[in-house]
Predicted model as a PDB file, atoms N, CA, C, CB and O in Angstrom, pLDDT in the B-factor column:
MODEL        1                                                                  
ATOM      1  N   UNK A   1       0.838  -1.174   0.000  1.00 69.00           N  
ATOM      2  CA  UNK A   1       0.000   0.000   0.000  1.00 69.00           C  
ATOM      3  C   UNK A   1       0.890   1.247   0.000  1.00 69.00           C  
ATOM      4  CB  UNK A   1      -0.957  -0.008   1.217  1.00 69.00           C  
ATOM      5  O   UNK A   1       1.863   1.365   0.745  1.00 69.00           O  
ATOM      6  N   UNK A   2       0.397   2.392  -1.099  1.00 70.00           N  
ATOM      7  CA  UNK A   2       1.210   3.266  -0.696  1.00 70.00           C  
ATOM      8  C   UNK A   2       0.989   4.264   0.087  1.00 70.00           C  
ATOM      9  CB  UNK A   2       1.627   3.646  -1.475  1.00 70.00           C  
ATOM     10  O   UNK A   2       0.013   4.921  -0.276  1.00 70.00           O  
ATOM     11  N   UNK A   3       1.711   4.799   1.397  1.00 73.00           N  
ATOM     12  CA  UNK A   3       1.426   6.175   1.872  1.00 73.00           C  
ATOM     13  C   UNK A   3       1.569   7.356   1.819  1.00 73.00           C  
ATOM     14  CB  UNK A   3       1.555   6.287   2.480  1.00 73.00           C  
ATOM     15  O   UNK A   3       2.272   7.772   0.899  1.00 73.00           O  
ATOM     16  N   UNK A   4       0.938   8.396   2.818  1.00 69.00           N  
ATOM     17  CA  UNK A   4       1.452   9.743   2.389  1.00 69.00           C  
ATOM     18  C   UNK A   4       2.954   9.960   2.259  1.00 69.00           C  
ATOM     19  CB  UNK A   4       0.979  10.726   3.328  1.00 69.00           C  
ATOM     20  O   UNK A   4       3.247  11.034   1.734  1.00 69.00           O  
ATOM     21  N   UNK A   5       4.248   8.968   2.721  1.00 76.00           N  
ATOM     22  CA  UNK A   5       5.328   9.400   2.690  1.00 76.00           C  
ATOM     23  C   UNK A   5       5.914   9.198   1.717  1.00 76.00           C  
ATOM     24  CB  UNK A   5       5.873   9.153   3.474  1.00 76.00           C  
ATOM     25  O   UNK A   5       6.886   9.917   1.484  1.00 76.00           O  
ATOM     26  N   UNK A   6       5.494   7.990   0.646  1.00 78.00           N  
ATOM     27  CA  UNK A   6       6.014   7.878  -0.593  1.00 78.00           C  
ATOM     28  C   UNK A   6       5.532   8.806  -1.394  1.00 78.00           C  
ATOM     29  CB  UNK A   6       5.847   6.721  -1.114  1.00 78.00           C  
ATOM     30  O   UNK A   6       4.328   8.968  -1.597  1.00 78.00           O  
ATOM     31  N   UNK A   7       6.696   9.660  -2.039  1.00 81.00           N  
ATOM     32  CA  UNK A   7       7.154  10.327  -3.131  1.00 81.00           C  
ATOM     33  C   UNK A   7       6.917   9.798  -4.742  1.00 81.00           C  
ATOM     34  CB  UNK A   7       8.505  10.411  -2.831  1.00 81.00           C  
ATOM     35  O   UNK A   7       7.708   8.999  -5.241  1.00 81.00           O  
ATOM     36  N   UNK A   8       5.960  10.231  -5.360  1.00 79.00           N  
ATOM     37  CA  UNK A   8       6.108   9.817  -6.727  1.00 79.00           C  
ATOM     38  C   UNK A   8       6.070  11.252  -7.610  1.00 79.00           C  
ATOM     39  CB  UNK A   8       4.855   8.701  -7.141  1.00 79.00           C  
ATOM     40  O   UNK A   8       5.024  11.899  -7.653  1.00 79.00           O  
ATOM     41  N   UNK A   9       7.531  11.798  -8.455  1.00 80.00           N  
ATOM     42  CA  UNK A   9       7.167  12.547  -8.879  1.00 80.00           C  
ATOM     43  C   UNK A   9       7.056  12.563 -10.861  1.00 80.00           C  
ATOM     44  CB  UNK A   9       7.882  13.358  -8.093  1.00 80.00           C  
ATOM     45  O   UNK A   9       7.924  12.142 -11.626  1.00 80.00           O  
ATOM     46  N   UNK A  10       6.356  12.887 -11.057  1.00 78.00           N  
ATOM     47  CA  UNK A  10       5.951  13.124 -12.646  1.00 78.00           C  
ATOM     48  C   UNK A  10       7.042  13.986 -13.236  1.00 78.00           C  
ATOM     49  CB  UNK A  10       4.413  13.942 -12.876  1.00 78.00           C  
ATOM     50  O   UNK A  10       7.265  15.130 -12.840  1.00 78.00           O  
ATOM     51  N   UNK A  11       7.912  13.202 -14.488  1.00 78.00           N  
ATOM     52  CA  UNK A  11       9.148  14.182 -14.781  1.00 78.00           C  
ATOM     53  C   UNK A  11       8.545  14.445 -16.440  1.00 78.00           C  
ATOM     54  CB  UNK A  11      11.079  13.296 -14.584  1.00 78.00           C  
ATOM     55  O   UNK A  11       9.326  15.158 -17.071  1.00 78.00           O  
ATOM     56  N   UNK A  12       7.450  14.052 -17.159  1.00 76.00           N  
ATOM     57  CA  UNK A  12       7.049  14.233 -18.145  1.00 76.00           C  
ATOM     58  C   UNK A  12       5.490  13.174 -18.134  1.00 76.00           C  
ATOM     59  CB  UNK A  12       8.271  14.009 -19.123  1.00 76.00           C  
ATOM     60  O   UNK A  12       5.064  12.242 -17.453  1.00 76.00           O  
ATOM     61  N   UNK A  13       5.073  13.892 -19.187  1.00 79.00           N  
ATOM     62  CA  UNK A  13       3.397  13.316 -19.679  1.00 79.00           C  
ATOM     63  C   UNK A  13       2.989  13.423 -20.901  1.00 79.00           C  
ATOM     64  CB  UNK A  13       2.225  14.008 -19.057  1.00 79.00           C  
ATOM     65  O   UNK A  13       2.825  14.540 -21.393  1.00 79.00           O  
ATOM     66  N   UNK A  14       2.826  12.636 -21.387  1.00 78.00           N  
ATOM     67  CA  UNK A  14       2.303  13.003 -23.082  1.00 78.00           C  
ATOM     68  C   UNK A  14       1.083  12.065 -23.273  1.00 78.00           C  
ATOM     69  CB  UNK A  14       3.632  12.572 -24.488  1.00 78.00           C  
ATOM     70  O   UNK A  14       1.240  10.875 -22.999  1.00 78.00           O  
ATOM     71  N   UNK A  15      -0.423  12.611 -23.832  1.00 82.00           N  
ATOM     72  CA  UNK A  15      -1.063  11.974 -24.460  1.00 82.00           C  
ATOM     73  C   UNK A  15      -1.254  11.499 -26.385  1.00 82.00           C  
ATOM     74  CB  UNK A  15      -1.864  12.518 -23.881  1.00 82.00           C  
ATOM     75  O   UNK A  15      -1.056  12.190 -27.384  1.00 82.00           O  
ATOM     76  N   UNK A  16      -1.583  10.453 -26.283  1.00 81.00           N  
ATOM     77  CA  UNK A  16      -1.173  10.007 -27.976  1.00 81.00           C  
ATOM     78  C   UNK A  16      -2.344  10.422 -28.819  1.00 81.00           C  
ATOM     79  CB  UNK A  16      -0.936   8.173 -28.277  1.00 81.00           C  
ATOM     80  O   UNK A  16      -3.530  10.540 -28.510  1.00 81.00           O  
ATOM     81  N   UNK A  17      -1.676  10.629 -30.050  1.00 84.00           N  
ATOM     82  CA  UNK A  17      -2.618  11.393 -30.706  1.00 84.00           C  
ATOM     83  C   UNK A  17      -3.479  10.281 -31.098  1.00 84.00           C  
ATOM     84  CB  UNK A  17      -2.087  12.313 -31.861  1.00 84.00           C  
ATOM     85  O   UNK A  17      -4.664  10.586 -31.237  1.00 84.00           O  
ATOM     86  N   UNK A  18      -3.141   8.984 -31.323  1.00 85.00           N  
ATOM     87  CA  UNK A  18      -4.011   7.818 -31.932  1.00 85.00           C  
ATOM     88  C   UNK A  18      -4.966   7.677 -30.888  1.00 85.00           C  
ATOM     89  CB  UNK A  18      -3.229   6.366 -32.264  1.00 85.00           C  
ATOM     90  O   UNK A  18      -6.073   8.206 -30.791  1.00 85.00           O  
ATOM     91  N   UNK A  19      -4.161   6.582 -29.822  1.00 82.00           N  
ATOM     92  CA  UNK A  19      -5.406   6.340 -28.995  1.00 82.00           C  
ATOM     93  C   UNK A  19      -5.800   7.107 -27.553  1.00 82.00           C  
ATOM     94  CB  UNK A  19      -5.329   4.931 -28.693  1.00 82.00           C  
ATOM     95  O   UNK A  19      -6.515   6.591 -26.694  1.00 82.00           O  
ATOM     96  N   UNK A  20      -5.287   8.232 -27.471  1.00 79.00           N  
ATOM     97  CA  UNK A  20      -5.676   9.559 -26.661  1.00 79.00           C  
ATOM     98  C   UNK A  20      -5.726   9.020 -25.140  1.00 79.00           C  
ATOM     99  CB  UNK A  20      -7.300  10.284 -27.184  1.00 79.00           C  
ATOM    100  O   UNK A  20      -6.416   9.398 -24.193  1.00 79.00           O  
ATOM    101  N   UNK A  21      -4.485   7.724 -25.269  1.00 79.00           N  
ATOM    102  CA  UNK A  21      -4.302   7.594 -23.638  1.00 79.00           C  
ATOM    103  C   UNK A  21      -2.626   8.475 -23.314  1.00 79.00           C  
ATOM    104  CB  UNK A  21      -4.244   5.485 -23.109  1.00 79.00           C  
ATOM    105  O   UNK A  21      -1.766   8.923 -24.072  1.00 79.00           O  
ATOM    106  N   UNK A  22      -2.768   8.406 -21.758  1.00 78.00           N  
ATOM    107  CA  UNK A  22      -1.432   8.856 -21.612  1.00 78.00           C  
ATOM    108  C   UNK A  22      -1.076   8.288 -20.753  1.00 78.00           C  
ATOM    109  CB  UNK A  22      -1.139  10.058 -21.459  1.00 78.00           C  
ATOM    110  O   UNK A  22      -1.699   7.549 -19.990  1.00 78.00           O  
ATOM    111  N   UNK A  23       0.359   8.673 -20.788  1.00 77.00           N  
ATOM    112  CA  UNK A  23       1.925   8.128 -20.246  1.00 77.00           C  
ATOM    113  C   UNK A  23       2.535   9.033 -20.106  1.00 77.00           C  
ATOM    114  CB  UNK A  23       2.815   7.266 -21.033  1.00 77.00           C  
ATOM    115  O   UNK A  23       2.680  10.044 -20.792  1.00 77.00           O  
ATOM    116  N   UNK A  24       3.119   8.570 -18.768  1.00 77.00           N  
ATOM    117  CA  UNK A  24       4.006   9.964 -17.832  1.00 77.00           C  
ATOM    118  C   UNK A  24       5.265   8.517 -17.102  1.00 77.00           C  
ATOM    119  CB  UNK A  24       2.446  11.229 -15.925  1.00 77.00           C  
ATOM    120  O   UNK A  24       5.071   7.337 -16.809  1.00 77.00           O  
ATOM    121  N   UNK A  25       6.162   9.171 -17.069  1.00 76.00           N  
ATOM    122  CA  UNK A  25       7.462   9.236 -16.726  1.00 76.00           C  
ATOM    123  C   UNK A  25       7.482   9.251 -15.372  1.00 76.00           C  
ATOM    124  CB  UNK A  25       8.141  10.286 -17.275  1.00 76.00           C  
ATOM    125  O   UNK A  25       7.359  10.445 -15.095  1.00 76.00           O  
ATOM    126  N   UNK A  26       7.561   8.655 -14.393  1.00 79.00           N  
ATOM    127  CA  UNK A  26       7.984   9.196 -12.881  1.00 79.00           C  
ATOM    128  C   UNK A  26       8.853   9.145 -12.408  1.00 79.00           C  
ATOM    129  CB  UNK A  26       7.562   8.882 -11.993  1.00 79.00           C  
ATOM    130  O   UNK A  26       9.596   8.634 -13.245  1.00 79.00           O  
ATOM    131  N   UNK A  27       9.409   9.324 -11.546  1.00 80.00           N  
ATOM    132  CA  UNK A  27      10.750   9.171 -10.792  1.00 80.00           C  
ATOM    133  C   UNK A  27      10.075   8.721  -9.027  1.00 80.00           C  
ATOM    134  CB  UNK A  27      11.836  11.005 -10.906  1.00 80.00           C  
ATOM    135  O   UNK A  27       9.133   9.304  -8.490  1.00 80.00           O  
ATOM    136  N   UNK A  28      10.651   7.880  -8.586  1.00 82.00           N  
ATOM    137  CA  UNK A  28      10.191   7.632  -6.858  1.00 82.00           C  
ATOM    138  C   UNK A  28      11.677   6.667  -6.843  1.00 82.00           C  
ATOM    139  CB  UNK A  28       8.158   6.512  -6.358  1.00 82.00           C  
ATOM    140  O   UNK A  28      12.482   6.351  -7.719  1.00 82.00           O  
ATOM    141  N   UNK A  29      11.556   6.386  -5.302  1.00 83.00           N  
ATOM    142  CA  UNK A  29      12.937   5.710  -4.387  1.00 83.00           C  
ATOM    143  C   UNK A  29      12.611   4.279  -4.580  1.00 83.00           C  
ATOM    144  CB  UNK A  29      13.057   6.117  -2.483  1.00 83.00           C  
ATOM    145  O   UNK A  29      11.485   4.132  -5.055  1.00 83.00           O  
ATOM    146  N   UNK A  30      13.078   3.482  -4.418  1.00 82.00           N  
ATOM    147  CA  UNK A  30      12.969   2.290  -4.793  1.00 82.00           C  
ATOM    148  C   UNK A  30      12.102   1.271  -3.978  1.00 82.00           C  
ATOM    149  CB  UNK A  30      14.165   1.922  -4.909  1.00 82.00           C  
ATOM    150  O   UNK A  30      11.629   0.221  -4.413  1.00 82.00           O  
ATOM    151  N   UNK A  31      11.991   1.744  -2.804  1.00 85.00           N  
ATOM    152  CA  UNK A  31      11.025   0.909  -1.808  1.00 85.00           C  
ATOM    153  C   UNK A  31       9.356   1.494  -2.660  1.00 85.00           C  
ATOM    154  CB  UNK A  31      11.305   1.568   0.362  1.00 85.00           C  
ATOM    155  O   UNK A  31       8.238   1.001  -2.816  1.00 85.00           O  
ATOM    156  N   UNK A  32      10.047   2.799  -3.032  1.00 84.00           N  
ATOM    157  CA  UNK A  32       7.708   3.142  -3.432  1.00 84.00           C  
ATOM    158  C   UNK A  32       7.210   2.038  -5.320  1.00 84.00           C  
ATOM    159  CB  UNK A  32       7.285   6.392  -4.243  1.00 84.00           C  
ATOM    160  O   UNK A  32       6.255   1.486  -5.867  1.00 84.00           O  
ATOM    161  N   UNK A  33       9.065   2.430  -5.593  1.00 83.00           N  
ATOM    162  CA  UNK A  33       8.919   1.444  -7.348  1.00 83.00           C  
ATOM    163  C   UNK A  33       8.786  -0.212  -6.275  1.00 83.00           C  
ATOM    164  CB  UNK A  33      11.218   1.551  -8.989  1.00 83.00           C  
ATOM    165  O   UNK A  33       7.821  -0.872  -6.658  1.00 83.00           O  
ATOM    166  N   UNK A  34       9.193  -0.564  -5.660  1.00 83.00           N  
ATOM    167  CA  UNK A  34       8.561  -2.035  -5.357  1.00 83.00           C  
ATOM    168  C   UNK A  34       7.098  -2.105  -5.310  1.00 83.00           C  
ATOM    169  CB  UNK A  34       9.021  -2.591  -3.982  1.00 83.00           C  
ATOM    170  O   UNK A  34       6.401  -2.960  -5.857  1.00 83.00           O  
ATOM    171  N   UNK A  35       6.700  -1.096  -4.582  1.00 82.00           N  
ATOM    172  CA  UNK A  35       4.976  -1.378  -4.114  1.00 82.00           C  
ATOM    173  C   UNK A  35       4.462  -1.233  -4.933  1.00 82.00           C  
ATOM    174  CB  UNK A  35       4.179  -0.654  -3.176  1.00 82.00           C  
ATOM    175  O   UNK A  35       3.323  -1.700  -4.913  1.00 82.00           O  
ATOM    176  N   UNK A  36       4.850  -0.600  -6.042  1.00 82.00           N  
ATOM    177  CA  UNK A  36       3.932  -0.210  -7.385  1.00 82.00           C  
ATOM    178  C   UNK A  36       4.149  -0.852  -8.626  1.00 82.00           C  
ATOM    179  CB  UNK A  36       4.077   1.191  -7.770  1.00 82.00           C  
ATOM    180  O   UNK A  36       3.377  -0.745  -9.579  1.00 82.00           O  
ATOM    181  N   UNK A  37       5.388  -1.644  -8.626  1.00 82.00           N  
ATOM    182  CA  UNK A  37       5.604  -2.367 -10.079  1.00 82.00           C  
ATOM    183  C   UNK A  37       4.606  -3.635 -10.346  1.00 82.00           C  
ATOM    184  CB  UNK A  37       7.226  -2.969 -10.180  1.00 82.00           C  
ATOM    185  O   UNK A  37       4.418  -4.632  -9.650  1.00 82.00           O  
ATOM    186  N   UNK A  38       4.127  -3.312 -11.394  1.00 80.00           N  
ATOM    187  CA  UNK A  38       3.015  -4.339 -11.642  1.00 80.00           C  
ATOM    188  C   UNK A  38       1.523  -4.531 -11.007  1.00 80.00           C  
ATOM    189  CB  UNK A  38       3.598  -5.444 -11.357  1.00 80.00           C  
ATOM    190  O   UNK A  38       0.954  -5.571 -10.675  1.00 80.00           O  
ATOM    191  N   UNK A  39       1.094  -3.211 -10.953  1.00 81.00           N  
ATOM    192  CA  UNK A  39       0.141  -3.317  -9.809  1.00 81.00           C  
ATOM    193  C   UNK A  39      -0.573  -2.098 -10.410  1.00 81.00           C  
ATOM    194  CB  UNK A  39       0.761  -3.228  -8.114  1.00 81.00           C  
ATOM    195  O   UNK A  39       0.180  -1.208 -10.804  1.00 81.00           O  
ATOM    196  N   UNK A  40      -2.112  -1.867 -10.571  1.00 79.00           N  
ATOM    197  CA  UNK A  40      -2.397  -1.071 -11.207  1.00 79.00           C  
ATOM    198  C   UNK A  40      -3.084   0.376 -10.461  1.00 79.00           C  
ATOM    199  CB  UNK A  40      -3.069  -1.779 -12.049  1.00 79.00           C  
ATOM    200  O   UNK A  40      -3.902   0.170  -9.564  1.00 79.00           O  
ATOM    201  N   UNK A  41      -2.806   1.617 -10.774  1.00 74.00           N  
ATOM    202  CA  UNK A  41      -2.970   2.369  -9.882  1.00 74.00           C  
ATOM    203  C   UNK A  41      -4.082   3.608 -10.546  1.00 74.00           C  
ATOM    204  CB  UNK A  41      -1.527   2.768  -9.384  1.00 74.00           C  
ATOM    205  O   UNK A  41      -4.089   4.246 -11.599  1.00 74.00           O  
ATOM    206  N   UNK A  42      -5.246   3.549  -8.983  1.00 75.00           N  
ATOM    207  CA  UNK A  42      -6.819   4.358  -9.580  1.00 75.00           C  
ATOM    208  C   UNK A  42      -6.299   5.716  -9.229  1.00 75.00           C  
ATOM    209  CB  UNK A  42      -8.631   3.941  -8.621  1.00 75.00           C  
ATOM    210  O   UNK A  42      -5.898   6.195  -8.168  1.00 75.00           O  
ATOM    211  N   UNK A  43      -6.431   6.197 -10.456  1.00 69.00           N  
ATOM    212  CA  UNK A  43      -6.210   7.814 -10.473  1.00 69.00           C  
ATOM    213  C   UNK A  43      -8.041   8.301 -10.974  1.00 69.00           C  
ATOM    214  CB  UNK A  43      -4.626   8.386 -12.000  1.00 69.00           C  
ATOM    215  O   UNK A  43      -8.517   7.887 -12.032  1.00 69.00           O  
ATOM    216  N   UNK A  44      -8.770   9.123 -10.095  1.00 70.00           N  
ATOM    217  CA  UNK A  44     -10.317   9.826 -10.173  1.00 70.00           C  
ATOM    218  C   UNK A  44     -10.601   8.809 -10.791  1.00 70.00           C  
ATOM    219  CB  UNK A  44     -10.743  11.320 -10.918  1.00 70.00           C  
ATOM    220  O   UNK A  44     -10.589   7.709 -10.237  1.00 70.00           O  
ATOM    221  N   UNK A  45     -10.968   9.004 -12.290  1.00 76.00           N  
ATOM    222  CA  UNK A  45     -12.400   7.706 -13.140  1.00 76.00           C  
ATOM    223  C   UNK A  45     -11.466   7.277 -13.645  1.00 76.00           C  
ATOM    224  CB  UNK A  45     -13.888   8.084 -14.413  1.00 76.00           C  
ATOM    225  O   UNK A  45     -11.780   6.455 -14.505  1.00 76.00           O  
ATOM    226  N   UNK A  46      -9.794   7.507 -13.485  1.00 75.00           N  
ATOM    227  CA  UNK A  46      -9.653   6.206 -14.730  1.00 75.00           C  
ATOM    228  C   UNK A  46      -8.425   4.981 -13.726  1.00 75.00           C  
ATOM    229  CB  UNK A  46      -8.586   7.103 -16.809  1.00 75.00           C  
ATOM    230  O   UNK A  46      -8.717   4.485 -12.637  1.00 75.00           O  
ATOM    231  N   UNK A  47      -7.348   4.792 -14.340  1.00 77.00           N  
ATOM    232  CA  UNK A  47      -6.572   3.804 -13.824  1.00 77.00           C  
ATOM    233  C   UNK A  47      -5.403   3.508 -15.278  1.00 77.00           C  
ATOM    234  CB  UNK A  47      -7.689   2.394 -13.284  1.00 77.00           C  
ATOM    235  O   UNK A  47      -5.679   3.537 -16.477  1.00 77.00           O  
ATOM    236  N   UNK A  48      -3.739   3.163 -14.437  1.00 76.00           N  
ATOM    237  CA  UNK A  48      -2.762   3.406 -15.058  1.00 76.00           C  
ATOM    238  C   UNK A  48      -2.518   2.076 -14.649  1.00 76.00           C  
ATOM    239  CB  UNK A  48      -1.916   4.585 -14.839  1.00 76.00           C  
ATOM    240  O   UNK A  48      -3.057   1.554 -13.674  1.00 76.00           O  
ATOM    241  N   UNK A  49      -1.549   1.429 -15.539  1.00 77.00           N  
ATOM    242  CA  UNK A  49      -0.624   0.197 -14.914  1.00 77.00           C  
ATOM    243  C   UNK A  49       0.563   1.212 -14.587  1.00 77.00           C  
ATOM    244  CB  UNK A  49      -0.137  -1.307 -16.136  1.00 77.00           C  
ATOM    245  O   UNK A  49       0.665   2.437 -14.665  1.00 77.00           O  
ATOM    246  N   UNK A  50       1.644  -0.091 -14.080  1.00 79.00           N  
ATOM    247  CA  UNK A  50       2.556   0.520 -13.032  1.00 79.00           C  
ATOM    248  C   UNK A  50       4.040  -0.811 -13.838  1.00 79.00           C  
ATOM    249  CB  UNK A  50       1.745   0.251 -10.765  1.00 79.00           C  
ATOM    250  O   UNK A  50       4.127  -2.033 -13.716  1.00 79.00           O  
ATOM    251  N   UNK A  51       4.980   0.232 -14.627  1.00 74.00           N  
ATOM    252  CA  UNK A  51       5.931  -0.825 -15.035  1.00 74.00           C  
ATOM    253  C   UNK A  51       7.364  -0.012 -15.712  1.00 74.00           C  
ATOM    254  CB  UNK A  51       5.087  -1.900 -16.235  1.00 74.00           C  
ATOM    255  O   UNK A  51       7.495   1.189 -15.945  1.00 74.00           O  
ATOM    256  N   UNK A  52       8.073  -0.817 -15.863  1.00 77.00           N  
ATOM    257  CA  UNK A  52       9.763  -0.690 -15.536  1.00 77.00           C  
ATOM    258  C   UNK A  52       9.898  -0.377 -16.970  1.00 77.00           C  
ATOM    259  CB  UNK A  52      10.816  -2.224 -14.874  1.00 77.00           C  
ATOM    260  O   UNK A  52       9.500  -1.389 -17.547  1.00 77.00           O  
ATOM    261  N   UNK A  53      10.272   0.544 -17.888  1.00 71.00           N  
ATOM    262  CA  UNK A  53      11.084   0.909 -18.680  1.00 71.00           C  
ATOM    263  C   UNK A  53      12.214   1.271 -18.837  1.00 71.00           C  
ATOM    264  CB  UNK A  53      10.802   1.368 -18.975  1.00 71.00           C  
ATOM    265  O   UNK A  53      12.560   2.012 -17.918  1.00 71.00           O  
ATOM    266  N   UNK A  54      13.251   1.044 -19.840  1.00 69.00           N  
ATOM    267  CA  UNK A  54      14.569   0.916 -19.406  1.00 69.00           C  
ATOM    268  C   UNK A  54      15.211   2.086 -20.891  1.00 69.00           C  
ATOM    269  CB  UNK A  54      15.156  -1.092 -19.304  1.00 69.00           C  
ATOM    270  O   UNK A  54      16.152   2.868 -21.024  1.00 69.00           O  
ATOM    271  N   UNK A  55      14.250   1.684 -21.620  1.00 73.00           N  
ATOM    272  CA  UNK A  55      15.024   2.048 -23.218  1.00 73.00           C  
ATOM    273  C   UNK A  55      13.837   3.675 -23.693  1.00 73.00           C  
ATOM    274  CB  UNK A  55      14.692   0.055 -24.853  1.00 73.00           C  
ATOM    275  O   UNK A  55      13.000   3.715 -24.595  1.00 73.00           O  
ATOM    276  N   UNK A  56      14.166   4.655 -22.830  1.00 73.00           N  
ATOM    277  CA  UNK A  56      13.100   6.061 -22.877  1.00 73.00           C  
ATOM    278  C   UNK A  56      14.101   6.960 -23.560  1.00 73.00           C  
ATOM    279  CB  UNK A  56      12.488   6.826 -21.156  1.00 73.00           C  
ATOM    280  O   UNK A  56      15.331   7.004 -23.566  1.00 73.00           O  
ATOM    281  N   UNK A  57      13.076   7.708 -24.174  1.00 77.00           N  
ATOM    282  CA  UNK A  57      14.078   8.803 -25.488  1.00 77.00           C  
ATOM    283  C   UNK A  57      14.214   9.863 -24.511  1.00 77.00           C  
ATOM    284  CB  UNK A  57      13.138   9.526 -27.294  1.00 77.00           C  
ATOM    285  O   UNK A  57      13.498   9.879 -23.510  1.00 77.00           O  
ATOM    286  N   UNK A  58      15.293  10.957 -24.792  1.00 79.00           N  
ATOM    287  CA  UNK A  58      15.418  11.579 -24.158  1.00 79.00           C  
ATOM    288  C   UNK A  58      16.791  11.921 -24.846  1.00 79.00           C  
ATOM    289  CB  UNK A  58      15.123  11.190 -22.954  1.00 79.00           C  
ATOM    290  O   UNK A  58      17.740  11.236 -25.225  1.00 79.00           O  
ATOM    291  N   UNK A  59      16.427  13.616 -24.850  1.00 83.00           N  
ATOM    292  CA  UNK A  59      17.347  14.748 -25.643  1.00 83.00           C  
ATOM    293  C   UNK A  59      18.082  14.904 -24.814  1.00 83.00           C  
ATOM    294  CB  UNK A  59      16.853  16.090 -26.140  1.00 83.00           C  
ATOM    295  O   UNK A  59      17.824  15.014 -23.616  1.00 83.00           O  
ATOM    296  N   UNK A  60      19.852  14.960 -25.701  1.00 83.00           N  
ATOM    297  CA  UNK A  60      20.751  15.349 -25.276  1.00 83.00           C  
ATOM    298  C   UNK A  60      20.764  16.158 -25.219  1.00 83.00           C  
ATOM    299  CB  UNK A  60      21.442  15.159 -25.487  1.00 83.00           C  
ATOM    300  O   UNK A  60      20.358  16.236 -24.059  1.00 83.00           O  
ATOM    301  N   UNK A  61      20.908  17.135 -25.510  1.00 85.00           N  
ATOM    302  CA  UNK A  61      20.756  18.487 -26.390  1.00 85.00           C  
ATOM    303  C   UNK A  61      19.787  19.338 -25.037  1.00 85.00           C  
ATOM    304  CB  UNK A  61      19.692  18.179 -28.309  1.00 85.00           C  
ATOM    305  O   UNK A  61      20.507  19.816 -24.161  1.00 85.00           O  
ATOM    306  N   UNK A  62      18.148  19.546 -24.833  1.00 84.00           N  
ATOM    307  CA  UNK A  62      17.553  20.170 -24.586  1.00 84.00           C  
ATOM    308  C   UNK A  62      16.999  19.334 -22.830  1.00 84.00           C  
ATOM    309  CB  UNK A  62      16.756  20.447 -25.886  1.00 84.00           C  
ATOM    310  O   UNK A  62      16.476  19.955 -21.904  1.00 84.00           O  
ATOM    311  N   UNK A  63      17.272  18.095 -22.842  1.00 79.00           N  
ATOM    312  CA  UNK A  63      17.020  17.516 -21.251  1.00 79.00           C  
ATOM    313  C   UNK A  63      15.603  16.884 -21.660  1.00 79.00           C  
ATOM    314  CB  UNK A  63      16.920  18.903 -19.742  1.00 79.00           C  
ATOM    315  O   UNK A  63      15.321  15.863 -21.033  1.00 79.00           O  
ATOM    316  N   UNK A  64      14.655  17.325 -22.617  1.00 78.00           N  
ATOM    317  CA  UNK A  64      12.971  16.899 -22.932  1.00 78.00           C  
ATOM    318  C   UNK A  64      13.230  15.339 -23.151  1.00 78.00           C  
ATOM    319  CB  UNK A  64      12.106  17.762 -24.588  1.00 78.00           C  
ATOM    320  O   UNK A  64      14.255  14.775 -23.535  1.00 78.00           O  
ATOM    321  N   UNK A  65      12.299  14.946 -22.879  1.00 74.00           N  
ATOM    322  CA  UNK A  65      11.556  13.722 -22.858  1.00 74.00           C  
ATOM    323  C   UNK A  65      11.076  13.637 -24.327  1.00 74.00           C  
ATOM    324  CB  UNK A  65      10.346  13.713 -21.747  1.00 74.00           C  
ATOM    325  O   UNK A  65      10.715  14.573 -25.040  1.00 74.00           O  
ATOM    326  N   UNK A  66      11.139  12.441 -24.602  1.00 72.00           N  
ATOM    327  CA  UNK A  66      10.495  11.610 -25.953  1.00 72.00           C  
ATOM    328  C   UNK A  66      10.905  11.985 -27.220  1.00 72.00           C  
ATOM    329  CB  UNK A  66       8.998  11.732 -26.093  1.00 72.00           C  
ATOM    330  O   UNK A  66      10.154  11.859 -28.187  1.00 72.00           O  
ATOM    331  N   UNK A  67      12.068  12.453 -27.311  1.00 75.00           N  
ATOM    332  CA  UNK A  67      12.760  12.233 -28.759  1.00 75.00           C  
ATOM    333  C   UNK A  67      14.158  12.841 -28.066  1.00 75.00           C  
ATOM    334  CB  UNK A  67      11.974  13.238 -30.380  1.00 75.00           C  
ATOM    335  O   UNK A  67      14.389  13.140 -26.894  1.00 75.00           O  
ATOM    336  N   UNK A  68      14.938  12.898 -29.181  1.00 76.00           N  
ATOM    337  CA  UNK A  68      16.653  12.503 -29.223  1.00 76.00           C  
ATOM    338  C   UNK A  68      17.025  13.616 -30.034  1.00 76.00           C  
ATOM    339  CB  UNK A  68      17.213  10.876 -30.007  1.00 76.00           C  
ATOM    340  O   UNK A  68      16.169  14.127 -30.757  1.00 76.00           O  
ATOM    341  N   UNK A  69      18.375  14.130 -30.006  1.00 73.00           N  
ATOM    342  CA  UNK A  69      19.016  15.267 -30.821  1.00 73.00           C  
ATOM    343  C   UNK A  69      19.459  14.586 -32.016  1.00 73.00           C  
ATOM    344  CB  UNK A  69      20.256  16.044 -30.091  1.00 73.00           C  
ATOM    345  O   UNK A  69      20.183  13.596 -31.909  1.00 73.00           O  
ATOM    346  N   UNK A  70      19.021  15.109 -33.376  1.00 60.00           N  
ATOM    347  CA  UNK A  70      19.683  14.678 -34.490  1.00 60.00           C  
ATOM    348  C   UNK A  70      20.938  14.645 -34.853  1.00 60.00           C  
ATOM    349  CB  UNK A  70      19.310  15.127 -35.230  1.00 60.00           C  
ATOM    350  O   UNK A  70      21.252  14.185 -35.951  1.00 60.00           O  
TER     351      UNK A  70                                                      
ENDMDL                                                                          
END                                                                             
């Protein structure tokens, strides 16, 4: 379960233009990524899964999220 002391913070968010869901990026300490990997989490009316990406784009160049410097 997570509590008020775990930290999850949002370092980017993008919704897709196809199927108009979104995906955000977080950053938390590793005891709050245990409680949450694989486990699905109710945000108001909707709900996110909870999982480990390793291979995320990210500009050299400008620090942004989801694409790369040419």
């Amino acid at each position: 379960m997570v509590t008020e002391t775990d930290r999850i913070n949002i370092t980017f968010s993008r919704q897709s233009n196809i199927s108009k869901k979104w995906t955000a990026f977080t950053e938390s300490s590793g005891e709050t990524f245990r409680k949450l990997v694989n486990t699905r989490l109710d945000l108001g009316w909707g709900h996110c899964n909870v999982y480990e990406k390793l291979n995320i784009k990210r500009c050299y160049k400008c620090g942004a999220f989801g694409h790369k410097t040419d």
